[in-house]
Residue, then its C-alpha position, 0 to 999 in steps of 0.5 A: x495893108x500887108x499880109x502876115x506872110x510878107x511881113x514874115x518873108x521881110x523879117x526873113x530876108x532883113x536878117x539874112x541881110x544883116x548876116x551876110x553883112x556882119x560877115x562881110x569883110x573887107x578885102x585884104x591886099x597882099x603884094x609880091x615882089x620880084x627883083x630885078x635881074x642886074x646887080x644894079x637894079x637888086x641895089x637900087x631897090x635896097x635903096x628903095x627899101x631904105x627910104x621905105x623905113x625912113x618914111x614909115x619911121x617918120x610916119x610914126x613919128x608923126x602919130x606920136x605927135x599927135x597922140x601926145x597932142x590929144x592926150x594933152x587936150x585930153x587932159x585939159x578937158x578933164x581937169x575942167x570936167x572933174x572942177x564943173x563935176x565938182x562944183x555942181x556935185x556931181x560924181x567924177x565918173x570919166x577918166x582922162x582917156x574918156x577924152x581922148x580922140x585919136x581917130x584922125x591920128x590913126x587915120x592920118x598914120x595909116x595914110x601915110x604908109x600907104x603912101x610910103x608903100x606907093x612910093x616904094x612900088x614905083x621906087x621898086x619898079x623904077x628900078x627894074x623889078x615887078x611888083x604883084x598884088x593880090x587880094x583875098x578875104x577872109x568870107x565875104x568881101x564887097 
């Protein structure tokens, strides 16, 4: 059996835990870029940059495809609801963006331009310029 005083200093120290990782945040990456010194190598990362929006656009593309996938999912699945709603009485009580689900889309988004950025550094550093990053947090980061 535990004393009162250590279920106290438990309480006490589960809730400093739950603040600091409330607080918690995840750390945020930030890159700095430094061109190169020739003509060439200046025209080469404009290049680089070139390729990088042509990868981002098609990511978003990629998004758009399937989020209009889901939401036509989405709308099947509550045109069933609402007729089963029906059927047994029931009141219709979701709408069609309750049915939506677009977590692996904006998952799959986000991955792509990362790689899209990854490209770009070593599109960038290929090309005789140096890439920098830097993290930093807003409080605390793990």
């Amino acid at each position: 059996m535990h004393s009162p005083a250590f279920s106290l200093r438990f309480c006490v120290l589960m809730i400093g835990l739950l603040v600091l990782a409330a607080c918690a945040g995840p750390a945020e990456r930030t890159y700095s870029y430094n061109p190169p010194s020739t003509p060439g190598g200046r025209l080469c990362t404009n290049q680089c940059h070139e390729a990088k929006g042509y990868c981002t656009q098609n990511c978003a593309l990629d998004q758009r495809r399937c989020v209009g996938k889901i939401q036509a999912q989405a709308l099947q699945d509550y045109d069933k609801y609402t007729r089963e709603q029906f059927t047994s009485h029931q009141p219709i009580e979701l709408r069609p963006r309750d049915f939506e689900r677009t977590g692996a889309c904006d998952s799959a988004y986000h991955s792509c331009t990362d790689d899209c950025e990854g490209h770009y550094q070593m599109c960038y550093e290929g090309c005789g310029g140096t890439v920098s990053a830097t993290t930093s947090c807003q409080f605390l980061c793990f």
